[in-house]
Structure formats: structure tokens, C-alpha cells
PyMOL CGO cylinders between C-alpha atoms (Angstrom):
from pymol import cmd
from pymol.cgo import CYLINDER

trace = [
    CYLINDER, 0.00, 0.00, 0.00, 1.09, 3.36, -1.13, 0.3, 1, 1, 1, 1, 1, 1,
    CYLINDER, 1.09, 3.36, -1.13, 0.13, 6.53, 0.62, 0.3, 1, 1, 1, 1, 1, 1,
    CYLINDER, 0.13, 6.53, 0.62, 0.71, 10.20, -1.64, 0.3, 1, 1, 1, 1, 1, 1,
    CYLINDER, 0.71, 10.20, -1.64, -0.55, 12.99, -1.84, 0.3, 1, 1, 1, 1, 1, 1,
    CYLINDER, -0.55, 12.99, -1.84, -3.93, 13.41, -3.62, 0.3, 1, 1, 1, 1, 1, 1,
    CYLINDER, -3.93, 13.41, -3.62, -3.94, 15.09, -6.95, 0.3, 1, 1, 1, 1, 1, 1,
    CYLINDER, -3.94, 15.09, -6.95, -6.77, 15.88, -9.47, 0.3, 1, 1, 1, 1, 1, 1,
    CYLINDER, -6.77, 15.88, -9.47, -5.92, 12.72, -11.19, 0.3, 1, 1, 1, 1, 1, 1,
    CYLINDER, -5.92, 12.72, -11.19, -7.42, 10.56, -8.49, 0.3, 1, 1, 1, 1, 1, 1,
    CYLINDER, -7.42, 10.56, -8.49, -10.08, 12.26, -8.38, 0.3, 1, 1, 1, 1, 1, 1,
    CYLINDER, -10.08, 12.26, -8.38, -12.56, 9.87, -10.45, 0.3, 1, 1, 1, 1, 1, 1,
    CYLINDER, -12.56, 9.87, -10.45, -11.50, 7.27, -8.28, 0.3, 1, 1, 1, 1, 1, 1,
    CYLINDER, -11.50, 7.27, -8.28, -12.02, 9.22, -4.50, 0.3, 1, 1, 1, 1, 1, 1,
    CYLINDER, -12.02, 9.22, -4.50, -15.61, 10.40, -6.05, 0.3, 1, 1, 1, 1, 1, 1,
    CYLINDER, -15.61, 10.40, -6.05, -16.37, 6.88, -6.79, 0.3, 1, 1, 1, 1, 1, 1,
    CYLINDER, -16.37, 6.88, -6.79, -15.85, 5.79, -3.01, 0.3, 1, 1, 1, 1, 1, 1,
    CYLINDER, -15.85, 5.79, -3.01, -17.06, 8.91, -1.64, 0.3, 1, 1, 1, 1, 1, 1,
    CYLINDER, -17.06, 8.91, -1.64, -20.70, 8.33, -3.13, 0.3, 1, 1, 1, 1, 1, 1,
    CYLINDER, -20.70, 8.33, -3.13, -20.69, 4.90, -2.14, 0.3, 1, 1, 1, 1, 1, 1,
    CYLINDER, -20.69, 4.90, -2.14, -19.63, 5.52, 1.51, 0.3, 1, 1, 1, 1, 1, 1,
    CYLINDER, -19.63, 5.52, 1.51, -21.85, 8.57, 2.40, 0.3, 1, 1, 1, 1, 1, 1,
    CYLINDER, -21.85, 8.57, 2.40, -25.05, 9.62, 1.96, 0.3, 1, 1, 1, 1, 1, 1,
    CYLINDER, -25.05, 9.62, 1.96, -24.51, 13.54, 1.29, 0.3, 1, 1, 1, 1, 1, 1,
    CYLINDER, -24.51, 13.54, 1.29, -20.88, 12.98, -0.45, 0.3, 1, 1, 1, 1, 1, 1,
    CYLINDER, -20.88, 12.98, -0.45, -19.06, 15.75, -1.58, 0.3, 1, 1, 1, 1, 1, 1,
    CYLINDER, -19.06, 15.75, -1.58, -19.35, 17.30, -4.85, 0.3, 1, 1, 1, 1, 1, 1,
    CYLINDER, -19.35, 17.30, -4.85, -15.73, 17.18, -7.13, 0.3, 1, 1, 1, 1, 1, 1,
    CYLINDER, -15.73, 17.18, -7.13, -16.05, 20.93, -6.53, 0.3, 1, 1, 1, 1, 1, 1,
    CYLINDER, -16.05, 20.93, -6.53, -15.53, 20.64, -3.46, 0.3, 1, 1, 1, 1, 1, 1,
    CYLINDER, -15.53, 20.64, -3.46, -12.08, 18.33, -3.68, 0.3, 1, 1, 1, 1, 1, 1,
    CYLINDER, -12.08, 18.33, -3.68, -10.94, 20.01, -6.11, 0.3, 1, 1, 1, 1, 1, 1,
    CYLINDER, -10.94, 20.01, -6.11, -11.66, 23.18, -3.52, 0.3, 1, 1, 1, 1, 1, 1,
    CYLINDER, -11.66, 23.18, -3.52, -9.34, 21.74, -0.70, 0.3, 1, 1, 1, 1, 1, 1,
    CYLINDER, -9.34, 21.74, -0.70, -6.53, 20.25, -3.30, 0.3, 1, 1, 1, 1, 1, 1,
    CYLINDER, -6.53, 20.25, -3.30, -6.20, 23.92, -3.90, 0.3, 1, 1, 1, 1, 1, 1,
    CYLINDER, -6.20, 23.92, -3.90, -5.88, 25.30, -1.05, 0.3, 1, 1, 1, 1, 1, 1,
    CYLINDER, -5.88, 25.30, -1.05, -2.68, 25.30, 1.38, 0.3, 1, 1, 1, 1, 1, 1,
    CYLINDER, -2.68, 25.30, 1.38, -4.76, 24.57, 4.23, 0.3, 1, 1, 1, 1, 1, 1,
    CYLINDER, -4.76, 24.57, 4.23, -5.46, 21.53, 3.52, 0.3, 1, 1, 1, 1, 1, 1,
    CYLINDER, -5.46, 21.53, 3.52, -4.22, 18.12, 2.90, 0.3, 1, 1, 1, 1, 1, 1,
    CYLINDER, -4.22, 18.12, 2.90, -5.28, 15.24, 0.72, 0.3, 1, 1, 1, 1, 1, 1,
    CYLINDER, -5.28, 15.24, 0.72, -4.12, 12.12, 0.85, 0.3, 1, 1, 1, 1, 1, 1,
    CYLINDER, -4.12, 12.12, 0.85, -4.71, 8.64, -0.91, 0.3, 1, 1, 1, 1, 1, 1,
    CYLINDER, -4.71, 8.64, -0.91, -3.84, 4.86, -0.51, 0.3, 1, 1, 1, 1, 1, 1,
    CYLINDER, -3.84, 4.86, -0.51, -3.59, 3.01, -3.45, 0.3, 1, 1, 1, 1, 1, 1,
    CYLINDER, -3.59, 3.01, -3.45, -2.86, -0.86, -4.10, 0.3, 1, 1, 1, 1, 1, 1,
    CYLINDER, -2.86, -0.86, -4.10, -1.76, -1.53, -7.34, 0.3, 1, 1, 1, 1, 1, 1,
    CYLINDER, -1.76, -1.53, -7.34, -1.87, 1.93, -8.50, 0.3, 1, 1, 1, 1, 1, 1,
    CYLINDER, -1.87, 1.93, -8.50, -6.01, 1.82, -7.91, 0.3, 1, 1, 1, 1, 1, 1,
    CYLINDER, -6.01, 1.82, -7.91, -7.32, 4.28, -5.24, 0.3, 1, 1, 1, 1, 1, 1,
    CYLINDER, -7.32, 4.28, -5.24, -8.62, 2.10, -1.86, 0.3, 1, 1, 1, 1, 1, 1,
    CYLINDER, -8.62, 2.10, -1.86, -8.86, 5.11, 0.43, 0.3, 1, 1, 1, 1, 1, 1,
    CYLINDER, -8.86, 5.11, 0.43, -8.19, 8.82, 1.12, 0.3, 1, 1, 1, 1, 1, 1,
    CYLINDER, -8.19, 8.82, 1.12, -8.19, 11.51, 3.77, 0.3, 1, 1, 1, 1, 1, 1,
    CYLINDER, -8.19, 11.51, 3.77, -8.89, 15.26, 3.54, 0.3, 1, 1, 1, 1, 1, 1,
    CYLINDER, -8.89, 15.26, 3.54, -7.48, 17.01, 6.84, 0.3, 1, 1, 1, 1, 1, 1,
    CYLINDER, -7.48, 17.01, 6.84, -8.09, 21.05, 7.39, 0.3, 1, 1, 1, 1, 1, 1,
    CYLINDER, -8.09, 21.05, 7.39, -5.73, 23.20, 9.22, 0.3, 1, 1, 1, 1, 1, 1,
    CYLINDER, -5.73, 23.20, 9.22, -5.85, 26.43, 10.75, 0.3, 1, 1, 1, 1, 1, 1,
    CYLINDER, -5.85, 26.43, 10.75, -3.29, 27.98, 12.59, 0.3, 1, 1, 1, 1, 1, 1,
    CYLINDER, -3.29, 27.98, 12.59, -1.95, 24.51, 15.07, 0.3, 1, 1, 1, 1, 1, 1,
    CYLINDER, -1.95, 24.51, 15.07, -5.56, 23.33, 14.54, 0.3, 1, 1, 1, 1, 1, 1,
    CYLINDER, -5.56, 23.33, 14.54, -6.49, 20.22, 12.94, 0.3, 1, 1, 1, 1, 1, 1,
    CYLINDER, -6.49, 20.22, 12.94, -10.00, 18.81, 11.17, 0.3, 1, 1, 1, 1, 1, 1,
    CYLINDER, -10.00, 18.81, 11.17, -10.41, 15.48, 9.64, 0.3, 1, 1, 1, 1, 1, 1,
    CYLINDER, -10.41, 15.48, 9.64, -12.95, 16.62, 7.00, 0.3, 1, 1, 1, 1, 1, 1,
    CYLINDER, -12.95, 16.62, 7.00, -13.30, 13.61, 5.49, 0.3, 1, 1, 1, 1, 1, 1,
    CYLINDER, -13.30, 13.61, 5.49, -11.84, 10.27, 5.08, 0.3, 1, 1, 1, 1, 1, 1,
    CYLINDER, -11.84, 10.27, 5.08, -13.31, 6.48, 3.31, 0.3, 1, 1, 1, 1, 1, 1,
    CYLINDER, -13.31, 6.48, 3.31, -12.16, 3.50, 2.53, 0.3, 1, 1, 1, 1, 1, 1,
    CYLINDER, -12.16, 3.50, 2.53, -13.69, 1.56, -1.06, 0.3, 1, 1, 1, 1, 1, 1,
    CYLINDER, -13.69, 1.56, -1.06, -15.95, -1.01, 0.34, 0.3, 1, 1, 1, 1, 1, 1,
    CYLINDER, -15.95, -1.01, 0.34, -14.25, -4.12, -1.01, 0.3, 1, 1, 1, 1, 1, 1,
    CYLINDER, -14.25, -4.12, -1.01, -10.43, -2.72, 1.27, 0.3, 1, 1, 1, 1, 1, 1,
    CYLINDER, -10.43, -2.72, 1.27, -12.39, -2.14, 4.77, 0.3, 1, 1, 1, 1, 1, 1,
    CYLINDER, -12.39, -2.14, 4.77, -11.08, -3.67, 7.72, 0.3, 1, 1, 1, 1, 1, 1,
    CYLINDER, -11.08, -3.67, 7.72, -7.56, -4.16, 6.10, 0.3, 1, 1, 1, 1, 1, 1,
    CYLINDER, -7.56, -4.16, 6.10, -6.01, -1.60, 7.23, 0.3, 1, 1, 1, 1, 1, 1,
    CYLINDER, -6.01, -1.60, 7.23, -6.39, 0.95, 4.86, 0.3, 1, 1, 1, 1, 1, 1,
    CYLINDER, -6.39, 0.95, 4.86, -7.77, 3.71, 7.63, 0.3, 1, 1, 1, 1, 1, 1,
    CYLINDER, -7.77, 3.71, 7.63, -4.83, 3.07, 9.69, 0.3, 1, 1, 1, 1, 1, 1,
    CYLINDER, -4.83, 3.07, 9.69, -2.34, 3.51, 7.67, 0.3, 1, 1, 1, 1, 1, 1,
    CYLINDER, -2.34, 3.51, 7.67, -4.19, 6.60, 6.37, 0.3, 1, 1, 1, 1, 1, 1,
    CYLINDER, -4.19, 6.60, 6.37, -4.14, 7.90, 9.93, 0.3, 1, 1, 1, 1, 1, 1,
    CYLINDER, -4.14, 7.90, 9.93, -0.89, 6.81, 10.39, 0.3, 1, 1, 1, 1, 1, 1,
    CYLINDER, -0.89, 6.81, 10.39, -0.17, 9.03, 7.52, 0.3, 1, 1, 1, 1, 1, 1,
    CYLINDER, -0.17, 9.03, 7.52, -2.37, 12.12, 9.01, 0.3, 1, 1, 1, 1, 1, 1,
    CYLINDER, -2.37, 12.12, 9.01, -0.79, 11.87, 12.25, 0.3, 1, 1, 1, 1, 1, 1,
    CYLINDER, -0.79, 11.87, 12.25, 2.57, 12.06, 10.87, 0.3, 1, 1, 1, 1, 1, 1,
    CYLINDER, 2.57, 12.06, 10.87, 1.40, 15.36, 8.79, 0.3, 1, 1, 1, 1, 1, 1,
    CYLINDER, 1.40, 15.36, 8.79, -0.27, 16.88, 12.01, 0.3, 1, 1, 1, 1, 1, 1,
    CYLINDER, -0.27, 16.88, 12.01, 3.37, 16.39, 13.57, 0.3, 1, 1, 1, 1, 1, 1,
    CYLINDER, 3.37, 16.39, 13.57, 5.39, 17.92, 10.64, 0.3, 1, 1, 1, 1, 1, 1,
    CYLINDER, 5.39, 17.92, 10.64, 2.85, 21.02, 11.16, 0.3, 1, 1, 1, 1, 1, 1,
    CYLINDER, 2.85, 21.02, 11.16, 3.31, 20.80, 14.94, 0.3, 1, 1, 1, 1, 1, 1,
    CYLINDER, 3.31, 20.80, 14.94, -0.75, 20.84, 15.17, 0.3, 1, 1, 1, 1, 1, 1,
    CYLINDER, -0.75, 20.84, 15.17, -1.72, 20.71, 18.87, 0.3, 1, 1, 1, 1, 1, 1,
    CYLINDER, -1.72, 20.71, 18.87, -4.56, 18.36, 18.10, 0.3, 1, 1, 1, 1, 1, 1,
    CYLINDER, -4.56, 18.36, 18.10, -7.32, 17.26, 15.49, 0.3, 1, 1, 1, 1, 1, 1,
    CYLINDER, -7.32, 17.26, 15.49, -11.04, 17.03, 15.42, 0.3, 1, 1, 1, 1, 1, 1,
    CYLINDER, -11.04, 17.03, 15.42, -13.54, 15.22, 13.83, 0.3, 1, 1, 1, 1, 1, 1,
    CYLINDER, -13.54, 15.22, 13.83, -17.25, 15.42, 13.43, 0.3, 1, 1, 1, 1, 1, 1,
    CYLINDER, -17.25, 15.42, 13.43, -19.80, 12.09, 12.72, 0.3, 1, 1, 1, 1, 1, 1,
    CYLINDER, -19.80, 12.09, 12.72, -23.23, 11.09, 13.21, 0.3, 1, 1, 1, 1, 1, 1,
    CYLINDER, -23.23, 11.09, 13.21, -23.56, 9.40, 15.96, 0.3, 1, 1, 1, 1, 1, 1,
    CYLINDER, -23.56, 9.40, 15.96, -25.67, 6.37, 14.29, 0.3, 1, 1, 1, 1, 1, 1,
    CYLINDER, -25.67, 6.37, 14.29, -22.09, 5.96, 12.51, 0.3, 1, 1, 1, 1, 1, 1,
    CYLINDER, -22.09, 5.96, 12.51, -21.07, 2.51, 14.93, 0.3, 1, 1, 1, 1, 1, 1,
    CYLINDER, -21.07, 2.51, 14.93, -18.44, 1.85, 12.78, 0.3, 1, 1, 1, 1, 1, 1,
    CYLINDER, -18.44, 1.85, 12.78, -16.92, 4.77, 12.60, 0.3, 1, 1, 1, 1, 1, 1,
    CYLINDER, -16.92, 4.77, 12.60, -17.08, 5.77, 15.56, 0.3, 1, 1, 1, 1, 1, 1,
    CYLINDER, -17.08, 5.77, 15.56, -15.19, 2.57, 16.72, 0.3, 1, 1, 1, 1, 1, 1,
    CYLINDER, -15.19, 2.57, 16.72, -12.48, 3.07, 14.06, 0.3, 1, 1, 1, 1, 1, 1,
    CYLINDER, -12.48, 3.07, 14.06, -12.25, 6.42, 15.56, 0.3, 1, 1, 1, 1, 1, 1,
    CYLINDER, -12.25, 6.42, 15.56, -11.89, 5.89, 19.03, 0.3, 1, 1, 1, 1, 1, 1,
    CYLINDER, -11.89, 5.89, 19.03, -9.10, 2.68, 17.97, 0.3, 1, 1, 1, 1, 1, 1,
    CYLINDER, -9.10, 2.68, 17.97, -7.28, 5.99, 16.50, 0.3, 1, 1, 1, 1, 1, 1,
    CYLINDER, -7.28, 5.99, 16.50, -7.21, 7.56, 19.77, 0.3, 1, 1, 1, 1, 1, 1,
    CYLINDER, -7.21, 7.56, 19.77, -10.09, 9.89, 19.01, 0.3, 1, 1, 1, 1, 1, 1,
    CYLINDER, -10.09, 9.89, 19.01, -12.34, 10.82, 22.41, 0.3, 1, 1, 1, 1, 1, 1,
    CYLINDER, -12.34, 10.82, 22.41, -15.51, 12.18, 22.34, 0.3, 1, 1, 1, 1, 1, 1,
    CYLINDER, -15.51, 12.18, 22.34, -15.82, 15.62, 23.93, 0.3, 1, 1, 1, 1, 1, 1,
    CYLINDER, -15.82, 15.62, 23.93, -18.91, 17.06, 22.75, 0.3, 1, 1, 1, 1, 1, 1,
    CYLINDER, -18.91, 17.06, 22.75, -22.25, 16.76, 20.76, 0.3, 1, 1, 1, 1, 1, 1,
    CYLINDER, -22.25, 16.76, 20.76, -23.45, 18.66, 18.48, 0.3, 1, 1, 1, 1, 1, 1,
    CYLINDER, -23.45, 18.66, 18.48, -27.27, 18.59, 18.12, 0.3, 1, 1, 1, 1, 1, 1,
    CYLINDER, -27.27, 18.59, 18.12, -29.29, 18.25, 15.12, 0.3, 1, 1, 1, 1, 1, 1,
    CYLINDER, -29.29, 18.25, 15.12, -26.38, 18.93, 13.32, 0.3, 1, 1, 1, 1, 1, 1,
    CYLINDER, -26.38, 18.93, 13.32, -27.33, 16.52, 10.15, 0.3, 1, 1, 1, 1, 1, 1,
    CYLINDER, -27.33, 16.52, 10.15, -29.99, 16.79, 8.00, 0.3, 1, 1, 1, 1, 1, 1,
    CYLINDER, -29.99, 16.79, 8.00, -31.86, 13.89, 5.78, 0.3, 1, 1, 1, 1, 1, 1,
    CYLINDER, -31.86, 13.89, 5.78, -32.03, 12.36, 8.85, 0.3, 1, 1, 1, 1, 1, 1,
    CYLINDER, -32.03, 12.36, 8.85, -31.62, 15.08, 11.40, 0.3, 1, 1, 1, 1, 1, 1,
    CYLINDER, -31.62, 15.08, 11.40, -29.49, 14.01, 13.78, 0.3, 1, 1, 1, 1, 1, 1,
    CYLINDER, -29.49, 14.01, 13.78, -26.69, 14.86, 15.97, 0.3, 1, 1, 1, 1, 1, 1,
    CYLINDER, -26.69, 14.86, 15.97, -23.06, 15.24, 15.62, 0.3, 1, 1, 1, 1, 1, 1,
    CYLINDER, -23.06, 15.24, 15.62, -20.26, 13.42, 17.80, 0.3, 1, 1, 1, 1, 1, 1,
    CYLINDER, -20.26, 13.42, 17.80, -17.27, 15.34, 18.07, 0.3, 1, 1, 1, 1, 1, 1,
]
cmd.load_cgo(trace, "trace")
């Protein structure tokens, strides 16, 4: 497994995953919006040169935001979040980032386990703060 940098050329390939993980995925606007910007980072795994996984992390000032991260279906539970953590966690260190936050629904078991493996703790709840269903954040 290779992790690198995100560029517009996997982008096909992270829209694929990221309308069959989520329900409201984001548009290729709005990737193409945060590969642009120096505040953010995008990152991919890829096996075999095909795109398994990627992470979007935010940052502002020594602040971090996971924004968005998925793994394709057919590469969950093998490692593929980990190692894109692994990845993150290393970037939040080069950029001496003082911590990193996260927002999901808080029907979202899964992630929310993956999560807290990753050494993510829960410290607040947003309310309401989904729509189609309304419900609330976990941060």
C-alpha cells in the first residue's frame, strides 16, 4: 500500500468511493476546492496503483480537522484507515498541530469505533447537526 498525496488525477476514483460511503458525499467541486488550497491536505492509498482510500485534513493555525476520510468497500477492515491515519498523524506532527477534530453522526457505529481505535475521544455533541435524517453530531 502506497500513501501520496492526492492530486486531481485521483479524483474519479475518490468520487467513486465517496458516493458509495456517504449519503450527502461531496461534490468534485468541493475536492478540487481543498486540493487547492494550502490549508489543507489530501491524501490517498492506493494498491496496485487503484485508489482504496483517502483523507482530507483542514488546518488552521496549530488546529487540525479530519474533513473527510473512506475506505472503497471491497479494502475495509484491512487496514487501509490506519495507515491513512498513520499518515495524518505524521502530517499533524510535521505542522506541529496541537490536536485534530472530527465530526460524525452518531448512528455511525463503525466509525465511531475506528475512531476511538485511532485515539479519538468524544468531547462534545453537536445537536441536530445533520440533515436527511436530522441528527446529531459526535465530536
Amino acid at each position: 500500500m502506497i500513501i501520496e498525496n492526492m492530486t486531481k488525477e485521483h479524483l474519479c476514483a475518490v468520487l467513486s468511493i465517496e458516493r458509495d460511503s456517504f449519503t450527502h458525499p461531496w461534490s468534485e467541486s468541493a475536492f478540487v476546492s481543498e486540493l487547492e488550497k494550502d490549508s489543507a491536505c489530501c491524501i490517498v492509498a492506493t494498491i496496485d496503483d487503484k485508489v482504496v482510500g483517502y483523507a482530507v485534513l483542514g488546518v488552521v493555525l496549530d488546529e487540525g480537522s479530519l474533513l473527510d476520510i473512506a475506505v472503497d468497500k471491497a479494502y475495509r477492515r484491512q487496514g487501509v484507515a490506519k495507515a491513512l491515519f498513520d499518515k495524518m498523524y505524521e502530517i499533524a506532527k510535521d505542522c506541529k498541530l496541537s490536536f485534530i477534530t472530527l465530526e460524525v453522526r452518531s448512528s455511525s457505529t463503525p466509525a465511531i469505533s475506528l475512531y476511538n481505535a485511532m485515539g479519538f475521544e468524544r468531547v462534545a455533541v453537536r445537536k441536530n447537526y445533520y440533515s436527511s435524517p436530522v441528527e446529531d453530531a459526535v465530536l
